[in-house]
C-alpha positions as CSV (number, residue, x, y, z in Angstrom):
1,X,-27.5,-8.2,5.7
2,X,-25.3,-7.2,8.4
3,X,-22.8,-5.9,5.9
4,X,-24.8,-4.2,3.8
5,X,-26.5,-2.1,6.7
6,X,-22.6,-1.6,8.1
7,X,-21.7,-0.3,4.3
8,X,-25.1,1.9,4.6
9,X,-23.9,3.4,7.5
10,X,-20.5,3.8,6.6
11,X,-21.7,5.9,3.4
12,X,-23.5,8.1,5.4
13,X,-20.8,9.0,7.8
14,X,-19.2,9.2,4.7
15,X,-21.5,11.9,3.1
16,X,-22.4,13.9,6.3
17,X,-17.9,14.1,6.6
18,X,-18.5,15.4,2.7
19,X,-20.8,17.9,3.4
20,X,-19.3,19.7,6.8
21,X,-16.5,20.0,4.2
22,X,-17.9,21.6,1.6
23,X,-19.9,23.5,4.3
24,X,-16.5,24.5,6.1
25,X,-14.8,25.5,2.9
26,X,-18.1,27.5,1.9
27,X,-17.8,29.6,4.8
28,X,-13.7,30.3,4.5
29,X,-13.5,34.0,4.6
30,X,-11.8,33.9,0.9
31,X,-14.9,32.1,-0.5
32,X,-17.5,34.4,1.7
33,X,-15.6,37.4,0.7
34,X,-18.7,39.8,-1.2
35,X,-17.3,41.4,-4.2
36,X,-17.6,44.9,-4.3
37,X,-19.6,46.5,-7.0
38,X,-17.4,49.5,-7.6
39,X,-14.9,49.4,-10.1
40,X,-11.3,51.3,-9.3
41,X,-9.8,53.4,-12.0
42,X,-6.2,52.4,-12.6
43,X,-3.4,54.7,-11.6
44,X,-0.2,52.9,-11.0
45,X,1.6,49.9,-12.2
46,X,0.3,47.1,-9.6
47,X,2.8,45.8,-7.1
48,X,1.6,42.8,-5.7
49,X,5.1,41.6,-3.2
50,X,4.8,44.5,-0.9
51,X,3.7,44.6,2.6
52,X,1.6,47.2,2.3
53,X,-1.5,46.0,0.4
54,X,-3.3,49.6,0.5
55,X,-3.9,52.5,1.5
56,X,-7.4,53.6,3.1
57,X,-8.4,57.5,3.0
58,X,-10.9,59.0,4.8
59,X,-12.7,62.1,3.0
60,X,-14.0,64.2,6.3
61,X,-17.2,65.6,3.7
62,X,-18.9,68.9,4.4
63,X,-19.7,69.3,7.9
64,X,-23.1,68.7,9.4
65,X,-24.0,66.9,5.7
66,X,-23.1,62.9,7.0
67,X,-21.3,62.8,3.8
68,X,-17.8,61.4,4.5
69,X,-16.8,58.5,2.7
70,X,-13.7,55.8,2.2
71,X,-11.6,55.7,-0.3
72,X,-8.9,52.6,-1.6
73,X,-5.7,52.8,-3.3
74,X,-4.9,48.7,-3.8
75,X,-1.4,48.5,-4.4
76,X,-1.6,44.4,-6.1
77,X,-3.8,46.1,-9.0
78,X,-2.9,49.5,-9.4
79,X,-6.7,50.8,-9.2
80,X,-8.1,53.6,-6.7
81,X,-11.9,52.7,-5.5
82,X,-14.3,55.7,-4.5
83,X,-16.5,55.6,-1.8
84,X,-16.5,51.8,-0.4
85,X,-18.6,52.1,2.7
86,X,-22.6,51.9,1.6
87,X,-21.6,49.1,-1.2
88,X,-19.9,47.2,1.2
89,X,-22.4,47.9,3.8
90,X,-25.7,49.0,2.9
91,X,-27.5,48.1,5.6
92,X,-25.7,50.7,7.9
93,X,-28.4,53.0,6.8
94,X,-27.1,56.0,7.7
95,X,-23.6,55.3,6.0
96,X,-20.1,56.2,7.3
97,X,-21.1,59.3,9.2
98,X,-20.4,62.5,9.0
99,X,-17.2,64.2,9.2
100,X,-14.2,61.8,9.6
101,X,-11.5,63.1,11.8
102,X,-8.8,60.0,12.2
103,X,-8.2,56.9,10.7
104,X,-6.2,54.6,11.9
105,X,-5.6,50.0,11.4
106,X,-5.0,47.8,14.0
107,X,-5.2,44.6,14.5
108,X,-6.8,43.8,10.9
109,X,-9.6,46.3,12.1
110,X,-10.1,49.6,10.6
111,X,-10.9,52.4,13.1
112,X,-12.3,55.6,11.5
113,X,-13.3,58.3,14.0
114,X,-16.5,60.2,13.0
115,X,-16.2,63.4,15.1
116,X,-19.9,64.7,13.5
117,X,-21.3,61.1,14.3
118,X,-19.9,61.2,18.0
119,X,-18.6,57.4,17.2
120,X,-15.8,55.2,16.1
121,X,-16.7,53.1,13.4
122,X,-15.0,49.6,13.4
123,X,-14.6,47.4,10.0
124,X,-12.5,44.7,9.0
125,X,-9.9,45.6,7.3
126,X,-10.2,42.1,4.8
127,X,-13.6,42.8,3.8
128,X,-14.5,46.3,4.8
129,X,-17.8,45.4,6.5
130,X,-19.0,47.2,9.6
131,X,-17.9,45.1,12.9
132,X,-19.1,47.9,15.5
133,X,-19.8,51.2,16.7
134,X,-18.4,52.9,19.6
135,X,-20.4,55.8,21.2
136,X,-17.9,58.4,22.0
137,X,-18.8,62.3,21.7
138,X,-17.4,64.5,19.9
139,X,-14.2,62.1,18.8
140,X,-11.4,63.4,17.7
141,X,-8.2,61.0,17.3
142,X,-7.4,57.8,18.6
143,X,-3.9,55.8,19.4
144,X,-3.6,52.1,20.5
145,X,-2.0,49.8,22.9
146,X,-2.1,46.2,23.5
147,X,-6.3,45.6,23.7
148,X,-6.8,49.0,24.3
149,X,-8.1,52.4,21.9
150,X,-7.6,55.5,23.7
151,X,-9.5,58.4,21.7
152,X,-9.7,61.8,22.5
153,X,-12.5,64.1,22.5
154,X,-14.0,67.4,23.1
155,X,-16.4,66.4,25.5
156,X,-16.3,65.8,29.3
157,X,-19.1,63.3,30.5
158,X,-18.2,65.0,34.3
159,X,-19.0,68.4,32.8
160,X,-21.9,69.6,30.9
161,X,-21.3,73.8,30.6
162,X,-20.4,73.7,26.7
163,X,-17.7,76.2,25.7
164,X,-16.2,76.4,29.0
165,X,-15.7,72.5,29.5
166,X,-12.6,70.4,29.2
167,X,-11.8,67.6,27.1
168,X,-11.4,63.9,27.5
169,X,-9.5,60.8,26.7
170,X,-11.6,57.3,26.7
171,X,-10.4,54.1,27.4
172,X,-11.8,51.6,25.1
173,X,-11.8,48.0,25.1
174,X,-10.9,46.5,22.0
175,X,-12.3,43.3,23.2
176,X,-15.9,44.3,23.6
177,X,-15.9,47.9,21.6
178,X,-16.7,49.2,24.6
179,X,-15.7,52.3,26.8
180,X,-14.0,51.1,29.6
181,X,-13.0,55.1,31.9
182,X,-12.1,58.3,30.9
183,X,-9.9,60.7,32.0
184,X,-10.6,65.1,31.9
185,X,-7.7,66.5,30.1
186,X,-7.1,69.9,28.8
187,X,-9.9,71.8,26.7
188,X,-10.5,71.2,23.2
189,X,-8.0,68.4,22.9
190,X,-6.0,67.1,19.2
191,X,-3.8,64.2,18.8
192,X,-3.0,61.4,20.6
193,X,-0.7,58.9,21.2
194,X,0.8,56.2,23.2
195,X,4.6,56.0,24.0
196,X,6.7,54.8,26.8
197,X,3.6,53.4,28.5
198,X,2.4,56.5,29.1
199,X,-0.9,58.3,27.0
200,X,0.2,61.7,25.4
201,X,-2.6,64.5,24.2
202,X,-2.3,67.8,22.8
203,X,-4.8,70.1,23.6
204,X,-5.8,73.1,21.5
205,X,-8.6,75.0,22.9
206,X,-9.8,75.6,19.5
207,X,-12.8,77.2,21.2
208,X,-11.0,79.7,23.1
209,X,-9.8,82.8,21.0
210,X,-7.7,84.1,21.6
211,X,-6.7,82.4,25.0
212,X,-5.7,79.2,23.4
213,X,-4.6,75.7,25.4
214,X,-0.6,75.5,25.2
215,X,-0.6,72.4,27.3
216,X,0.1,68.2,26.7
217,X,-1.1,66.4,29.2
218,X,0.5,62.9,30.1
219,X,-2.1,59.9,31.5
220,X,-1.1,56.6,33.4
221,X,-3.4,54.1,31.4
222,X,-3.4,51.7,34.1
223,X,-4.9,54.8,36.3
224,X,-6.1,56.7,33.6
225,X,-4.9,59.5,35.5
226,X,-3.2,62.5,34.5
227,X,0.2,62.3,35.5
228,X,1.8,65.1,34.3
229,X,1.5,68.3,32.1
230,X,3.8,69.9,29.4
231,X,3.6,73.5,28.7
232,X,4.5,73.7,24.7
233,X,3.2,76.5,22.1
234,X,-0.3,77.5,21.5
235,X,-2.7,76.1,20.0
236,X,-1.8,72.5,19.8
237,X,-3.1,70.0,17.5
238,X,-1.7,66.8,15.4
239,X,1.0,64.6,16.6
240,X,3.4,62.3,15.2
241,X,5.6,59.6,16.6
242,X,9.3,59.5,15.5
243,X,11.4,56.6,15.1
244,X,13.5,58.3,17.6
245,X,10.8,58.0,20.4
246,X,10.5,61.5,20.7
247,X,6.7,62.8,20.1
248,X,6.4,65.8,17.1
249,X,3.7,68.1,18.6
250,X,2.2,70.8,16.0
251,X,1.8,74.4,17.4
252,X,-0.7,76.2,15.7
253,X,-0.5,79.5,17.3
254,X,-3.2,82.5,16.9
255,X,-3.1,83.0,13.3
256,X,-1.6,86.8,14.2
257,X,1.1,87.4,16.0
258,X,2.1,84.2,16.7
259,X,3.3,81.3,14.1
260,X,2.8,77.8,13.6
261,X,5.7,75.8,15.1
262,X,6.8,72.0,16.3
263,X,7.0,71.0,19.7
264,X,9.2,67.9,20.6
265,X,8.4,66.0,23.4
266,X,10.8,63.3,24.9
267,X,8.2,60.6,25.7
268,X,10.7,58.9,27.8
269,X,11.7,62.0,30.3
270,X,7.8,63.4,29.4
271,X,9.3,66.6,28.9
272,X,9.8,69.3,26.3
273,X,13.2,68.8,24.6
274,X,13.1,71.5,21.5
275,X,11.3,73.1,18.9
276,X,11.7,73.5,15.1
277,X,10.7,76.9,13.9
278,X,9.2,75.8,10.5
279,X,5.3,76.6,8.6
280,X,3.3,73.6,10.1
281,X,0.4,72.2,9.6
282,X,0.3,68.3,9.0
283,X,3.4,66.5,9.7
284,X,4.2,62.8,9.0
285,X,7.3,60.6,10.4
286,X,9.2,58.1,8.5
287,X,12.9,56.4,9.5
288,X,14.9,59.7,10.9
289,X,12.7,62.1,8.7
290,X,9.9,64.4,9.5
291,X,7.6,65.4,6.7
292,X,5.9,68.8,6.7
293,X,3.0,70.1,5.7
294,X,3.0,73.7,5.9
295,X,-0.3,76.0,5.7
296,X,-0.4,79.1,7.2
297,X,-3.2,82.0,7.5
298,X,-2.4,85.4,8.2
299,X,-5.0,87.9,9.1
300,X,-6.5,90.4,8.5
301,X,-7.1,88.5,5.0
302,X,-6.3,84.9,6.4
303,X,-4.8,84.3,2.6
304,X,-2.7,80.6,3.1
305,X,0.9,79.7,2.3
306,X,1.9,76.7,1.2
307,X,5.2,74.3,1.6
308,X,6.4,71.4,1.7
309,X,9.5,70.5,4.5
310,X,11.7,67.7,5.3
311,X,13.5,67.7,8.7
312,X,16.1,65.1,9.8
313,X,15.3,63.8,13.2
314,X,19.1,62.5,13.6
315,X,21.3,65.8,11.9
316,X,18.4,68.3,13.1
317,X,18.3,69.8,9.7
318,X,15.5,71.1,7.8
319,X,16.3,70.6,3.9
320,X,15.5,74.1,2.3
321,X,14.6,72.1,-0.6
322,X,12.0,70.2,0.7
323,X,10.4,66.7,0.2
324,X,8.9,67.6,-3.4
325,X,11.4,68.3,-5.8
326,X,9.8,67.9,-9.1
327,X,7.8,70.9,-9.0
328,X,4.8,69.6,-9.2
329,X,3.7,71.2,-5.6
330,X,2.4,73.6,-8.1
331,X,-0.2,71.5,-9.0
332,X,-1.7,71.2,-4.9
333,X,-4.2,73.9,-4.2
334,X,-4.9,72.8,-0.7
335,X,-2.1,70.3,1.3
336,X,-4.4,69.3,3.7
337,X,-2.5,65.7,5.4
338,X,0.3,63.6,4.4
339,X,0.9,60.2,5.2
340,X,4.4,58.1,4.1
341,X,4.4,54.1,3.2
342,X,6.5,52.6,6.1
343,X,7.2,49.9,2.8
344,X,8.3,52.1,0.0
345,X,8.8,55.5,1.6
346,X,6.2,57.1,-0.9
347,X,4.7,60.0,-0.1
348,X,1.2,61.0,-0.2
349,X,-0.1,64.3,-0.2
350,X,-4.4,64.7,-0.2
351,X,-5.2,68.1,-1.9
352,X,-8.6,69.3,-0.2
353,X,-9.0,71.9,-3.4
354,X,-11.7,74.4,-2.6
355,X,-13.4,72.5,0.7
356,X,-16.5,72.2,-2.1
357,X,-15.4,69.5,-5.1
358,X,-13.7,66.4,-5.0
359,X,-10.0,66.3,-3.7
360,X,-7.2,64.6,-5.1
361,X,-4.4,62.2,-3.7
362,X,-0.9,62.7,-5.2
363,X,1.7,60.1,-4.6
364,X,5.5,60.9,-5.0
365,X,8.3,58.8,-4.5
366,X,11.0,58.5,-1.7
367,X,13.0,61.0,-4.0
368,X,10.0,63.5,-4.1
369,X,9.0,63.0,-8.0
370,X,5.2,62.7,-9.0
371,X,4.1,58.8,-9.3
372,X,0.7,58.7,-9.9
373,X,-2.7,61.1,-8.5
374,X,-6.5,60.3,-8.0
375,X,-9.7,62.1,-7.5
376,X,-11.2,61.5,-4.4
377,X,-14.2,62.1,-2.6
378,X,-14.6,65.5,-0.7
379,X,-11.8,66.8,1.7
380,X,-9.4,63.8,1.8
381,X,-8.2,64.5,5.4
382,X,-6.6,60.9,6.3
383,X,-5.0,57.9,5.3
384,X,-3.7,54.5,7.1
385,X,-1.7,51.6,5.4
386,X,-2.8,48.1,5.5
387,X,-1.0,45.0,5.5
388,X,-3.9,43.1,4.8
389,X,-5.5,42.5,1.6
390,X,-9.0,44.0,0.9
391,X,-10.7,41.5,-0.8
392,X,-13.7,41.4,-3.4
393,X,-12.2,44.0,-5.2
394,X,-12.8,43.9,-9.0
């Protein structure tokens, strides 16, 4: 009797060890994974041994519609997905938000900045669901270090009087999604980014025709203090990071009299170090090359001009032939950002069109010939690689 109630026992230890098994492997995040109900149309030949998985793109949408939306290129399958967000999530009822400014991954999150929304939407980047959303006011761009986001934006809780106030930069905890400080920075400010332990911002005054901001301000992110501040060109907007440490800083000038331009800042001095007198406006950085995006208006008509340059960082040469050379440029109606796989050195190029209809996303290779292109939602603005895998995907 003794041994039969010791074998009873032992067979329920047994069972209850069986079933936290199956329990534990039910709830892997493989196994959990939902599967997306969107099917990707195929573009390219899959490469499944990169370490880039993916590309995300962000489609800003019309503003003041809450229509922006998420796009996928998956490089193991070749497909490109349309509009991910209210699939994957549809119990964020009011969807992505409206116009997407940044988009940025880190950490296997996915950080898109919804200016229109006044928040930062957090996802994973393995699944795509929503993880959090972090209040910030009209949000513009956001850079990272260690458990910190610092985004910049318009808005200066100190100072309510609208056209006339300055901007800030918030301190978030990645931690707790959570604004930690802010700091009051110039007016209307643009891109962002951390370098030498030091917070760099360009600030436009976008609002302030035609008296625009010509200033980049420099912030202690122990302090979050402003430290120091560069004069540079007018009008100052998107930023890229070079491999050489230096910090590309795009001048937009007044549309008039003055031309767009690039601003290099040595983030180890924090001063201006030179300028390249080139059409600007979206730049990307990959190995010693700078990739530019050039789209200039002109009054009294404000009729844009399009092209496409590539400037060594190392030689200090712009190559007159540019970082297209199959002439397909032709095909681009509106170059509106450019991002390059750190991985294959691809180029991608999102087309806004007419502002109206569906963009397109046109990837060439490191040698500047047409791969592959997609449609995409409306105004495909910006674009981050992953190194993790979005899963579910059929």
């Amino acid at each position: 009797m003794r041994d039969l109630k010791k074998s009873l026992r032992l067979s329920a230890i047994a069972a209850l060890l069986l079933s936290a098994a199956f329990q534990f492997t039910a709830c892997s995040d493989d196994d959990n994974t939902p599967k997306i109900d969107i099917t990707g149309t195929t573009v390219a030949t899959p490469q499944k041994n990169l370490s880039s998985k993916g590309v995300f793109v962000l489609n800003e949408g019309a503003m003041g519609t809450n229509k922006s939306s998420l796009d996928y290129f998956d490089y193991t399958n070749g497909n490109y997905y349309l509009n991910l967000f209210p699939t994957i999530n549809p119990d964020v009822t009011l969807g992505l938000g409206d116009t997407g400014n940044d988009i940025q991954v880190y950490k296997g999150k996915v950080y898109a900045v919804m200016n229109g929304s006044n928040l930062v939407e957090v996802m994973s980047a393995k699944t795509g669901k929503h993880v959090a959303s972090i209040d910030i006011p009209a949000c513009r761009f956001i850079t990272f270090d260690g458990n910190y986001a610092y985004v910049s934006s318009y808005a200066d809780p100190t100072d309510k009087t609208s056209e006339t106030t300055k901007g800030s930069v918030y301190k978030v905890n990645l931690n707790t999604n959570s604004v930690e400080s802010t700091v009051t920075v110039g007016y209307q400010p643009e891109g962002v980014a951390f370098a030498n332990g030091k917070v760099f911002v360009a600030n436009s005054g976008g609002y302030m025709y035609p008296n625009y901001e010509h200033s980049v301000n420099v912030i202690d992110p122990q302090t979050m203090q402003v430290e120091k501040t560069i004069d540079a060109g007018l009008n100052l907007g998107k930023v890229a990071l070079g491999n050489d440490g230096n910090l590309y800083v795009i001048s937009t000038g007044n549309y008039s009299t003055v031309s767009s331009k690039i601003y290099v800042v040595n983030t180890e001095t924090a001063a201006l170090s030179d300028s390249i007198d080139t059409r600007v406006s979206a730049i990307a950085t990959a190995g010693d090359n700078l990739y530019i995006i050039g789209v200039e208006y002109k009054a009294p008509t404000y009729e844009a001009t399009n092209s496409y340059s590539l400037y060594n960082t190392k030689t200090k040469e712009l190559s007159a032939a540019g970082f297209i050379t199959d002439g397909t440029d032709s095909r681009i109606v509106m170059p509106y950002a450019v991002a390059v796989n750190p991985d294959t050195k691809e180029i991608f190029v999102a087309d806004a069109k007419d502002y109206k209809t569906p963009g397109a996303l046109y990837c060439y290779s490191a040698d500047g010939k047409l791969q592959w292109s997609a449609t995409t939602g409306l105004i495909p603005g910006h674009m981050a690689f992953t190194t993790t895998q979005l899963k579910g995907l059929k």
